[in-house]
C-alpha positions as CSV (number, residue, x, y, z in Angstrom):
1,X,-42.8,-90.3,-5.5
2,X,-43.5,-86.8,-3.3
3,X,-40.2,-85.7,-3.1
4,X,-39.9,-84.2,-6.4
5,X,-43.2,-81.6,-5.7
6,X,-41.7,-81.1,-2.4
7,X,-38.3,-79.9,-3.4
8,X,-39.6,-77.6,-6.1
9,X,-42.1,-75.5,-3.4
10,X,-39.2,-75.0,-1.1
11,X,-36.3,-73.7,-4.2
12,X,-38.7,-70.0,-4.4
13,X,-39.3,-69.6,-0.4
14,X,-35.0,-69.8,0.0
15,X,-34.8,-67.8,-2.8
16,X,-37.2,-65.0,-1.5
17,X,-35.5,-64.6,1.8
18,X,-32.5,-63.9,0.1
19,X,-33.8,-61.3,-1.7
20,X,-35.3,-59.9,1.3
21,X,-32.1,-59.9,3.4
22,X,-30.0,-58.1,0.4
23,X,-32.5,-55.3,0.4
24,X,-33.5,-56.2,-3.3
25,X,-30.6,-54.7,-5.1
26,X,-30.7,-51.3,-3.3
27,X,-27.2,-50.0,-3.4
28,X,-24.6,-49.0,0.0
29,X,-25.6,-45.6,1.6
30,X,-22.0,-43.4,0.9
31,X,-21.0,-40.7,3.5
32,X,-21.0,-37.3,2.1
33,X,-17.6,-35.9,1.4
34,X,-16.1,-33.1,3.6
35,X,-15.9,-29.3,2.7
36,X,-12.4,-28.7,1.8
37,X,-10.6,-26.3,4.5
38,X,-11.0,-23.1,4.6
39,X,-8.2,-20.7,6.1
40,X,-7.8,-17.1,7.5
41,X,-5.5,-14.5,5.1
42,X,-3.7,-11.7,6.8
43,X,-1.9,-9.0,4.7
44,X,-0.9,-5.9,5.1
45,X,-1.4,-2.8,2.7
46,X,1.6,-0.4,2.2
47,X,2.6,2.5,0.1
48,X,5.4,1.4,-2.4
49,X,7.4,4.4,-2.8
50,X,10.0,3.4,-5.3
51,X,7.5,1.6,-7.5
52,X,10.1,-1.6,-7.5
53,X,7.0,-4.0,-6.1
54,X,8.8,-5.2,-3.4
55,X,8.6,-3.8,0.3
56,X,11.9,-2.4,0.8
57,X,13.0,-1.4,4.8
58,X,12.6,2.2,4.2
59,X,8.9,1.7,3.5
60,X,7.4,2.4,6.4
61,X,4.2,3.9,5.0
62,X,0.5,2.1,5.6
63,X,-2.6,2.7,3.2
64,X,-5.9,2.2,5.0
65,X,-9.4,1.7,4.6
66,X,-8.3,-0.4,1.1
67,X,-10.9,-3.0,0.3
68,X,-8.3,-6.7,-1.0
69,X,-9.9,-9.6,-2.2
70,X,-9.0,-13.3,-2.5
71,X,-10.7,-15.7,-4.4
72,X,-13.9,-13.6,-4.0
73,X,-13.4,-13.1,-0.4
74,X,-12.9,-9.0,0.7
75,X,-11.8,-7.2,3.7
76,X,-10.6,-3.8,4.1
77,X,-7.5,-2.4,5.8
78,X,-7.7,-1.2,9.1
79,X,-7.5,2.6,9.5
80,X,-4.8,2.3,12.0
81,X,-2.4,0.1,10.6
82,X,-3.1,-1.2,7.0
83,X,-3.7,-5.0,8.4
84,X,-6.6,-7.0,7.4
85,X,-7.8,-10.6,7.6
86,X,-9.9,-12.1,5.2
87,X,-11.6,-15.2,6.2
88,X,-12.9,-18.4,4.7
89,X,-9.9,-18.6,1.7
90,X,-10.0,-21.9,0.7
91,X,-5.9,-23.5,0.5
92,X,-4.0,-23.2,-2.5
93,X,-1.4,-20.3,-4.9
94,X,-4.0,-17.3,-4.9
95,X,-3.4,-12.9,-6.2
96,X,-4.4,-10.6,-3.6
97,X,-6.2,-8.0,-5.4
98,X,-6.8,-4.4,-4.8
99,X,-10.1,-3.2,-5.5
100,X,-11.4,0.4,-6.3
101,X,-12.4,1.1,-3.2
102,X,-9.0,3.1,-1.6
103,X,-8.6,6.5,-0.6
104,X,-7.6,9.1,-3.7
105,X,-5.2,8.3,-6.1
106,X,-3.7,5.3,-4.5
107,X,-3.4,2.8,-7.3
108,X,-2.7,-1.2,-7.3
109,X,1.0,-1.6,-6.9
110,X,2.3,-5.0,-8.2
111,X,0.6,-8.4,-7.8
112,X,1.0,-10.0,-5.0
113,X,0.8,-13.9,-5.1
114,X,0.1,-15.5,-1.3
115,X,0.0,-19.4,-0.4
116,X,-2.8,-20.7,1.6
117,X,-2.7,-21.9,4.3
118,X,0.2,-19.2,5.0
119,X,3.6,-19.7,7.0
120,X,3.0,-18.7,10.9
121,X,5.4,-15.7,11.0
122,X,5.8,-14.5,7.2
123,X,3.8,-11.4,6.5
124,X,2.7,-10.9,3.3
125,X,2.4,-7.2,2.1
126,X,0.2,-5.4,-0.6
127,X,1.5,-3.3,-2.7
128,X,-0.2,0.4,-3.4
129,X,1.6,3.4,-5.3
130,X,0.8,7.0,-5.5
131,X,1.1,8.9,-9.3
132,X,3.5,11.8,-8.0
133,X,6.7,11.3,-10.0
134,X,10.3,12.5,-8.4
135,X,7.9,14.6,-5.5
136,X,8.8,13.5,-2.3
137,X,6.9,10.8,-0.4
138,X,4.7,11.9,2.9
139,X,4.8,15.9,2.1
140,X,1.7,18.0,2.2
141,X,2.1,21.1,0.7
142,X,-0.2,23.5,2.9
143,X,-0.4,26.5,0.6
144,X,-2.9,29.7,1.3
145,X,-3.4,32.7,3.0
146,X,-3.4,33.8,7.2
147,X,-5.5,30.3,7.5
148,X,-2.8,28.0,6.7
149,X,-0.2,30.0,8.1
150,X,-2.1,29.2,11.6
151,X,-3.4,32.9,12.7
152,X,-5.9,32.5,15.6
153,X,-4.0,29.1,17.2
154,X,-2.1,29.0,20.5
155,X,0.5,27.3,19.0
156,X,0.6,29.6,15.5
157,X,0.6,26.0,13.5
158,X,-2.7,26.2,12.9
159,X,-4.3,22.6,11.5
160,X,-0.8,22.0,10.5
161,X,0.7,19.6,13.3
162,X,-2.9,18.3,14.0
163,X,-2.9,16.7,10.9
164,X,0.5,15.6,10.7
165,X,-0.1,13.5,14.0
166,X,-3.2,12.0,12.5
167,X,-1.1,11.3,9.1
168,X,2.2,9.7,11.0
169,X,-0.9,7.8,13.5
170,X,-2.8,6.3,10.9
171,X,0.3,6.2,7.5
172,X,3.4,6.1,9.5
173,X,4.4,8.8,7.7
174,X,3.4,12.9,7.3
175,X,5.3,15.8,7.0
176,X,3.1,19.2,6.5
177,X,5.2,21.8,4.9
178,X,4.0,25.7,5.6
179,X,3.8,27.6,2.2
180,X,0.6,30.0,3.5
181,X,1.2,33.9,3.3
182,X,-0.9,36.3,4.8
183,X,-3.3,38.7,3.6
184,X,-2.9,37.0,0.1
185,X,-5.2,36.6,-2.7
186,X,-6.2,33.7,-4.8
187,X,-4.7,35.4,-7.8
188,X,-1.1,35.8,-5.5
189,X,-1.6,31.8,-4.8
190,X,-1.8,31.1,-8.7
191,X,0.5,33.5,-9.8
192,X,3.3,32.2,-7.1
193,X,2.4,28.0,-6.7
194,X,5.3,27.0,-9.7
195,X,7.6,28.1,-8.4
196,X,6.7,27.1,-4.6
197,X,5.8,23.6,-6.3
198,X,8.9,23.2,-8.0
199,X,11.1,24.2,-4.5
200,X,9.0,21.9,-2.2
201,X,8.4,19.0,-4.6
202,X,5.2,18.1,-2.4
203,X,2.8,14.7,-2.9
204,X,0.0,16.6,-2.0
205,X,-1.1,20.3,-2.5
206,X,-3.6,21.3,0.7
207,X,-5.0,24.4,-1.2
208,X,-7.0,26.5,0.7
209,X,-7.9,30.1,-1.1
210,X,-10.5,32.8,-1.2
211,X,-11.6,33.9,2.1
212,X,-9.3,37.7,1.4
213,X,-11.3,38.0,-2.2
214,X,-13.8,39.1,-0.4
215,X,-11.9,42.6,-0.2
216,X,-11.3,43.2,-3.5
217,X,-14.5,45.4,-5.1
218,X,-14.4,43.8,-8.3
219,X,-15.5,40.3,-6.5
220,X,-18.3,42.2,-5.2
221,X,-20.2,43.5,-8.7
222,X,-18.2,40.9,-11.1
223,X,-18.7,37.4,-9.0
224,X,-17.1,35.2,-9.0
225,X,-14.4,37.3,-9.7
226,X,-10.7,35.6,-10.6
227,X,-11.5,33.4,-7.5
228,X,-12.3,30.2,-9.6
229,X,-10.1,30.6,-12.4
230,X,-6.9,31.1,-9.7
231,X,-8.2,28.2,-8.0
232,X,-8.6,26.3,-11.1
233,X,-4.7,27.4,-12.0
234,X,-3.4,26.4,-8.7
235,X,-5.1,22.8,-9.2
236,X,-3.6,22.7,-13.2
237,X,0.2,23.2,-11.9
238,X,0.1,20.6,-9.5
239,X,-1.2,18.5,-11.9
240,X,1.4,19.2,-14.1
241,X,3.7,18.9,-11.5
242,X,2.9,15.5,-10.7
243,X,1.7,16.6,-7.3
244,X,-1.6,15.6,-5.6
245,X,-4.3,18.4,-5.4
246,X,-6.7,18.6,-2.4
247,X,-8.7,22.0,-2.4
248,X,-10.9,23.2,0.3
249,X,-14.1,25.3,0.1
250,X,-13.9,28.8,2.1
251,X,-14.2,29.0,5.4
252,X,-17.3,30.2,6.7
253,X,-17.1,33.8,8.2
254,X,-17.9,35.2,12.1
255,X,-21.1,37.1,10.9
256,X,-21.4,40.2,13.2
257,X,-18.2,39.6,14.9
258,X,-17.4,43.5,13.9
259,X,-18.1,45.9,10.5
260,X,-15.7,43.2,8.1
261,X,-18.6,40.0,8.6
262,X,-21.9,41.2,7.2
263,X,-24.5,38.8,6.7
264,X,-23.7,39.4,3.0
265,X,-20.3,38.2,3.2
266,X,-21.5,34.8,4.4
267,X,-23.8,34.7,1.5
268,X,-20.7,35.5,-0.7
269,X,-18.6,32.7,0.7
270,X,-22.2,29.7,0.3
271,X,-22.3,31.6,-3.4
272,X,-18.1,31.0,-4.2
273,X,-18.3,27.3,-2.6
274,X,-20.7,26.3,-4.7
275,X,-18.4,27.3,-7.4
276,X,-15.4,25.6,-5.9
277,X,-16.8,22.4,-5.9
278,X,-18.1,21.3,-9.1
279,X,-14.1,22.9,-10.4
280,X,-12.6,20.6,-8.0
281,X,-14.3,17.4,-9.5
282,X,-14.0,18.9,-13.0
283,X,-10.3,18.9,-12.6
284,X,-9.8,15.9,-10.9
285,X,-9.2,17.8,-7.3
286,X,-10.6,16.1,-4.1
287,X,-12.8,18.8,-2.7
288,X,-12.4,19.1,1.5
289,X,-16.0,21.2,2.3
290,X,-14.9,23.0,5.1
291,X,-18.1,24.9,5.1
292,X,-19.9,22.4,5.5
293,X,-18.3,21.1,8.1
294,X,-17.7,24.4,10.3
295,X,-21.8,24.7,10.0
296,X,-22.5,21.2,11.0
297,X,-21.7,22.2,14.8
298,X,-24.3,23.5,17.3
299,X,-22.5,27.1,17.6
300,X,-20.1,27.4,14.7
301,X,-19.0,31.0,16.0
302,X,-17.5,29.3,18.7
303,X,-14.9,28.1,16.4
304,X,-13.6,31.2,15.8
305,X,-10.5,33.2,17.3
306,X,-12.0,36.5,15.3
307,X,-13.8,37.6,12.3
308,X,-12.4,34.6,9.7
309,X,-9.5,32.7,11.8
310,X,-10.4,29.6,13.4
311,X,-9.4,29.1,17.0
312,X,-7.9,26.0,18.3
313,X,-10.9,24.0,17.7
314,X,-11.8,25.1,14.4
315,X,-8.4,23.8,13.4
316,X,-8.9,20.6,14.9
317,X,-12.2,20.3,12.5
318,X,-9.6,21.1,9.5
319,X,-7.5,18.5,10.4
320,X,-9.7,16.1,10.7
321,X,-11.6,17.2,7.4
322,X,-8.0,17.5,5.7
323,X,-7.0,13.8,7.3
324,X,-10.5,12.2,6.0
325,X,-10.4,13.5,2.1
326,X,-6.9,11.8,2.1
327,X,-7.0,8.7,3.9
328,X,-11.1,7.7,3.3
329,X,-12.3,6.3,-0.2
330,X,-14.7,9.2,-2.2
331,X,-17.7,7.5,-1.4
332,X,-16.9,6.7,2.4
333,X,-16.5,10.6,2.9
334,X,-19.5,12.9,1.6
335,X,-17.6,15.9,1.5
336,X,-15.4,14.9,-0.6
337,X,-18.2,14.6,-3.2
338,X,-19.7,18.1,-2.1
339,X,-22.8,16.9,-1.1
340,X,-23.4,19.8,0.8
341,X,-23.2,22.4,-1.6
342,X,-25.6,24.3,-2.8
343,X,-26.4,25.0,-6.6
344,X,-24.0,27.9,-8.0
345,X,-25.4,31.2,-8.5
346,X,-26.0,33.2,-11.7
347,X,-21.9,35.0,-12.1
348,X,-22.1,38.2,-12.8
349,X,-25.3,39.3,-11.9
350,X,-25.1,39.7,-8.0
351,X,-23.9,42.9,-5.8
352,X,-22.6,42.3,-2.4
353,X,-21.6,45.5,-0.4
354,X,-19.1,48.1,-1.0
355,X,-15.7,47.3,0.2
356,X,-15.3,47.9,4.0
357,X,-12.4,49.9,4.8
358,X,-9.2,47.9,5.7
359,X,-6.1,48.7,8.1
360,X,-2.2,47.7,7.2
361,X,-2.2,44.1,6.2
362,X,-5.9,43.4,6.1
363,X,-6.9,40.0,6.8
């Protein structure tokens, strides 16, 4: 009669222990599940001349220093080729986009639609255009006085084919057309740029004016003169002739070089950039602050041939200034914004010096 209380004190100890060994209910441990792939993007940015939003043979022509995104993820194109490779892109149909940041007045060309991972071998290209109508592609209008003619350089081109080797280096493309005439005005520029414009057709207008105003009297006792209001003309025809305005400040002067560079003509030319520069931005201009730029260096009389022309040197400092305002986005280039200006003066209310007296041809 004891098997009965033995065989219900062993049913609970069995079932304990297998409750122990199951872990009491806890459920299986599951292995976390992988990151998805992610996969390098290389594209290239180019200028689309035609507009068509395809990349035809003839378009050889590179934008750098353009920021693209994918999916979030940036990179900017390299300044010597347009290439850039923008990691961590996870696979899939994505739109390259072009952001704000670019150099002036490029614009986002047609979409571009890329498929991740890509294709070993295809090359996918970005499209970018330029606003300049029927004007022809890759020309650089210089147009000024003596200065963009060249006087002072070895070679008499001036900045001229300095910056067309940094434009064909960096773009592929650059042609830098010679419309300076010396001993010229800013009044002569605005009163002849129309018809120059509507001859030469240019993308881009290098205009570069001022430096001979200082001759006339009335710029003296009536500043600022017609110096602004020319320069202000020359920016509204290219405008209207769908060409691309870039506008320098005037070149700083060789005080004391001979009886043409006093001390007050230097204070003239500070006085006039000033001016230039809020213009430029008020007309939709990029500014170039050559100024600026010439007084940056440790002995900026050294960059001087005479009283106002650059030597060699001083034109390699206007090619480069001229190459940056193009190719480098506003904020990446802080001349472009005129940082280094100085607040314009009262017009009107400041005398300079009587005219000096001038030979045949002047400056």
């Amino acid at each position: 009669m004891l098997f009965p209380r033995a065989f219900s004190w062993a049913v609970p100890v069995v079932v304990a222990a297998l409750a122990a060994g199951c872990g009491e209910g806890s459920p299986p441990t599951v292995p976390p599940t992988p990151p998805p792939p992610l996969y390098p993007v290389a594209v290239n940015v180019y200028y689309d001349e035609n507009e068509n939003g395809l990349r035809d043979a003839s378009e050889r022509a590179v934008v750098p220093n353009v920021e693209v995104s994918v999916v979030g993820r940036t990179g900017v194109s390299a300044a010597t080729n347009g290439y850039v490779t923008i990691a961590g892109v996870p696979a899939g149909s994505h739109t390259v986009v072009v952001s704000s940041r670019r150099p002036p007045f490029y614009l986002p060309g047609a979409p571009t639609t890329i498929n991740v991972p890509q294709v070993s071998g295809v090359e996918v290209s970005v499209a970018t255009v330029l606003p300049i109508g029927s004007n022809f592609p890759g020309t650089y209008m210089g147009f000024g006085d003596s200065i963009t003619d060249g006087d002072g350089s070895r070679d008499g081109y001036g900045y001229r084919r300095l910056l067309e080797r940094k434009l064909g280096a960096a773009l592929n493309e650059g042609e830098v057309i010679n419309r300076g005439i010396s001993a010229t005005r800013s009044l002569a520029g605005a009163g002849r740029i129309d018809r120059v414009l509507s001859r030469v057709q240019p993308a881009y207008a290098l205009i570069l004016y001022g430096t001979n105003d200082w001759n006339e009297g009335e710029c003296r006792v009536d500043f600022p003169c017609f110096t602004i209001s020319s320069l202000r003309g020359m920016v509204k025809s290219a405008k209207a002739r769908e060409t691309l305005p870039v506008v320098g400040t005037i070149l700083p002067v060789n005080v004391g070089y001979d009886f043409r560079v006093p001390a007050a003509r230097q204070e003239w030319v500070k006085d006039m950039n000033a001016l230039i520069g809020p213009m430029a931005r008020e007309e939709g201009a990029v500014l170039v602050d050559f100024y600026a730029a010439f007084m940056r260096e440790p002995d900026y009389k050294a960059l001087f041939y005479d009283h106002v022309h650059p030597n060699d040197s001083g034109y390699e400092i206007m090619a480069t200034e001229w190459f940056k305002a193009i190719t480098q986005p506003p904020a990446a280039s802080p001349a472009a914004e005129g940082a280094d200006l100085e607040p314009p003066p009262p017009t009107g209310k400041k005398f300079y010096g009587d005219p000096p007296p001038l030979g045949p041809g002047e400056e």
